[in-house]
C-alpha positions, 0 to 999 in steps of 0.5 A: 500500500505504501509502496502504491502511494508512492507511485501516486505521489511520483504521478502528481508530481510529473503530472504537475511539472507537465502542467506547468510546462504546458501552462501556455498551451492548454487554451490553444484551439483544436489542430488538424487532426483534433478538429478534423476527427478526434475532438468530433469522434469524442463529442459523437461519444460525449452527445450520443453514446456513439462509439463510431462517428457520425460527424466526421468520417470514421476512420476505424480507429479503436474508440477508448481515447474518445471515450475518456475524453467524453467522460472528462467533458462529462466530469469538467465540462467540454473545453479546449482546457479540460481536453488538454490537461486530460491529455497531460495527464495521459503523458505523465503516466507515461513517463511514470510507466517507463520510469518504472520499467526501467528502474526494472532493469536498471538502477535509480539514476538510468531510470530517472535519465530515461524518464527525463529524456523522455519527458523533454524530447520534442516529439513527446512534448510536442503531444503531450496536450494533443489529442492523439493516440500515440501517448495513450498507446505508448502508456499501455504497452510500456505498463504491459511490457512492465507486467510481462517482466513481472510475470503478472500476466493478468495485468499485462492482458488488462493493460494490453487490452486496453491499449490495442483498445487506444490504437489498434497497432498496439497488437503489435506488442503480442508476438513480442511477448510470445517470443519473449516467453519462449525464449525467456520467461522460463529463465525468469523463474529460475528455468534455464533458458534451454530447458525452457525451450525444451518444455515449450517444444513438449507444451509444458515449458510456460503455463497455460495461463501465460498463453491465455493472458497474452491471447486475450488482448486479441478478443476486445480488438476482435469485437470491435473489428466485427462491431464497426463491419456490422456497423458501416460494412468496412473491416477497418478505414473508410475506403472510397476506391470499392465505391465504384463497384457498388454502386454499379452492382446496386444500381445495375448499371453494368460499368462506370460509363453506364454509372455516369448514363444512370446519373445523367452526368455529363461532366468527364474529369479526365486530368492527366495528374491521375495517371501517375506513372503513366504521364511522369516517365522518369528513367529512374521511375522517380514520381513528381513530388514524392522523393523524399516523402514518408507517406506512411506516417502523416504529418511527417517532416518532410525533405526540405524540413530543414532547409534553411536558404534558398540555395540549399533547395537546389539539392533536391531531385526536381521533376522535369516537364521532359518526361511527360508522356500524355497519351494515356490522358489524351485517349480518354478524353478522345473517347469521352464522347459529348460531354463537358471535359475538365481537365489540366494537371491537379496542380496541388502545388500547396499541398506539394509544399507542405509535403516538402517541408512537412505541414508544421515546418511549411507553416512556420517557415512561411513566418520565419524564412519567407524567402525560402518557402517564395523559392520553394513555391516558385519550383513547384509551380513553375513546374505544373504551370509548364506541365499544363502549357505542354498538355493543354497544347497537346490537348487542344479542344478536347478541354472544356475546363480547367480544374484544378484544386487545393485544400486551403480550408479546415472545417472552421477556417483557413489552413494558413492565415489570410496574410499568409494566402495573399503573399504566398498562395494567390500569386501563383493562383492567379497564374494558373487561372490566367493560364487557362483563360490564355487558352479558352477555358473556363477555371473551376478551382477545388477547394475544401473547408470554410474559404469563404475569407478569400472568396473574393481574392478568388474571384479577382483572380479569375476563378470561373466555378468554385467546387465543392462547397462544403457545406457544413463548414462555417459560412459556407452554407448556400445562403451566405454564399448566394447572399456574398457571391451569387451572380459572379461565380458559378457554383458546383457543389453544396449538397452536403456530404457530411451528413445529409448524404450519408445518414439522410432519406433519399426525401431529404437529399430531394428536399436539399437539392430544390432548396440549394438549387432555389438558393444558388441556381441558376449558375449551380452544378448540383454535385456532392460537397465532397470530390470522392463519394465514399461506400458510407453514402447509400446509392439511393441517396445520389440516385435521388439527388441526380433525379432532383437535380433534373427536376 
């Protein structure tokens, strides 16, 4: 008892000192993933009791960290604040946790090192007000790892429960624990390491009840895997690339032309950035923009993270518009029939760059060196802008539209701030939609998120169509957009995606269409509020709001 009072006195201490680290900190609001899906995942919890997200997109992600965060709201109230100091308090128990495992294997002073560095290492002090899931799942396995050397195997199958709970990766740790009793555990309790093996070979050298513990963190990570396909028909994630091949099959359309027939589309988007390898022959088959990238683990620095004057740029691996290769790209459009073509390259050139530099460095980069983002920018655009003056030659009158995009909005507002736009993002903008003007097409310009700030700046710059509306972002419903915009800028888009279309009636999607259409039309393309419709939209839904956008 004196000894657990020790580990609760040694708890309030570190989470304390966290606290006063972070003390500036635990009112910033809600960033990038928080506010896109933990922070809504956690208040679907916290609202409704829903263990799968209804405002946001679900993502497959085991639900325990949303959960203790509802029950925080619960007990302190919903804030920013009380989120953050909950997370705080998630961090200090991990570096209560490695403390002991390595005052476990090693003496006081190791320990409290390890500890230290830890605490102090940027990456986890960067996380540790963040709702993430990466503190959580370190806490449960590194009180799991603490557990298996202990040999208390019901509290390793608790604790590795919940972690596998915290993050599905998390079961990673079970192999690791069945190797280390077959090789080890028999020598922890006094076995040599040989005669351990030998009587794990004739199932007798660990005891049942090891094996059973290091099983069960299987079983809660299988219920929820069968729970979330019952209840959204995915086994993990939430993919769009199978919603083709249902809707074809619910439909009976036969294939994705007959698809597009059913729908009464008569748009193509047919844009030669898709192609991928196909369109971009390097000879080392080097893509355009990936070199360098991670892209496995978001939000990772990128190549140019460290880069820290213009000349240090020149280093690395820029694409060529000498390798370009159309054809693939020009064939389709060829057999695309009578149909309005949107095409040119995506150019996502701030998306590039945030990947160049990784999201967090682009962004304070554009604050402390100006100059070496402008270069950075200016490669990258230099080389979309001679790509699309290639292609849209190429091409010819087989282009009605350019479309191209970038995310520039959140859920809330601008990525970046309205300064930051102007000086960095819309020069280069404004080339692009001169570009497609400068051969006679119409500019339609994607962009999710609340843009409503730069709407305007958009329109000077000669974007024709803005796509795709979405419209549960703030100001961003069809009511403020004709009351600010209508009659200067066609729309495409506006039909909410978010929610009306994924857990609305098929009635409902025909209501939303006549009023969207009552509000922005005449110069409205109904569409999605989104470029991708996901398999969570139910076909009856786009079916009904291709027929109410005829009606």
């Amino acid at each position: 008892m004196r000894s657990l009072a020790h580990w609760v006195l040694r708890l309030v201490a570190i989470f304390l000192c966290l606290l006063g680290l972070h003390l500036r900190l635990l009112g910033l609001p809600y960033y990038w993933d928080e506010a896109g899906y933990y922070v809504p995942a956690a208040w679907d919890f916290y609202h409704h009791w829903l263990l799968i997200p209804e405002s946001t997109l679900h993502t497959g992600h085991t639900p325990l960290v949303m959960v203790y965060l509802a029950l925080a709201w619960h007990a302190f109230g919903f804030s920013p604040l009380v989120t953050r100091v909950a997370m705080v308090l998630i961090a200090s128990g991990t570096v209560v946790a490695t403390y002991a495992l390595a005052r476990r294997v090693a003496d006081r002073e190791p320990a409290i090192w390890a500890a230290a560095l830890l605490a102090f290492s940027p990456m986890f002090f960067a996380q540790s007000t963040v709702v993430y899931l990466d503190l959580p799942a370190a806490l449960f396995t590194t009180l799991a790892v603490l557990a298996l050397l202990d040999g208390r195997m019901w509290l390793f199958a608790l604790t590795a429960s919940l972690g596998v709970l915290t993050k599905e990766t998390t079961v990673v740790m079970l192999p690791v624990a069945w190797v280390y009793m077959y090789l080890g555990v028999g020598a922890h309790h006094g076995v040599p390491l040989q005669e351990t093996q030998n009587r794990w070979r004739a199932r007798h050298g660990v005891p049942l009840q090891f094996w059973i513990a290091t099983v069960v963190p299987i079983l809660p990570l299988a219920a929820w895997t069968l729970y979330y396909r019952h209840k959204t028909g995915f086994w993990t994630g939430n993919p769009h690339a199978d919603t083709y091949k249902m809707y074809i099959e619910a439909l009976g359309c036969g294939d994705a032309e007959g698809l597009f027939t059913y729908l009464n589309d008569d748009c193509r988007w047919i844009g030669p950035q898709s192609y991928q390898a196909e369109v971009y022959r390097h000879p080392s088959g080097q893509p355009m923009f990936d070199a360098g990238l991670d892209r496995e683990k978001f939000g990772s620095v990128g190549p140019l993270a460290h880069c820290e004057a213009v000349e240090q740029i020149a280093d690395y691996p820029w694409p060529d518009p000498a390798y370009l290769d159309f054809a693939p790209c020009l064939r389709d459009l060829r057999a695309a029939g009578d149909h309005y073509r949107l095409s040119g390259f995506w150019t996502p050139f701030f998306h590039n760059v945030c990947d160049l530099f990784g999201m967090e460095e682009y962004l304070v980069k554009m604050h402390t060196m100006p100059e070496v983002v402008h270069a950075v920018t200016d490669r990258v655009c230099a080389f979309y802008h001679a790509a699309n003056e290639r292609f849209f030659a190429a091409a010819g009158d087989m282009v009605d539209g350019f479309f191209f995009g970038n995310d520039f909005g959140t859920q809330q507002s601008l990525i970046c701030g309205p300064g930051q736009f102007n000086e960095f993002i819309l020069p280069w903008l404004r080339k692009f939609t001169k570009q497609g003007h400068d051969h006679g097409l119409q500019v339609i310009l994607h962009s999710c998120g609340a843009i409503h700030p730069v709407i305007e700046q958009l329109i000077a710059a000669g974007v024709n169509c803005l796509h795709p509306l979405q419209a549960l972002a703030k100001d961003m419903d069809a009511a403020t957009l004709a009351r600010d915009f209508k009659g200067r800028v066609a729309f495409m888009g506006g039909i909410d995606m978010q929610e009306l279309l994924t857990n609305g009636t098929p009635d409902q999607v025909r209501a939303e269409v006549h009023r969207v259409k009552s509000i922005l039309g005449p110069n409205l393309i109904v569409s999605p509020s989104h470029e991708a419709i996901l398999p969570n939209v139910p076909p009856q839904n786009i079916a009904a709001l291709a027929r109410a956008a005829l009606e």
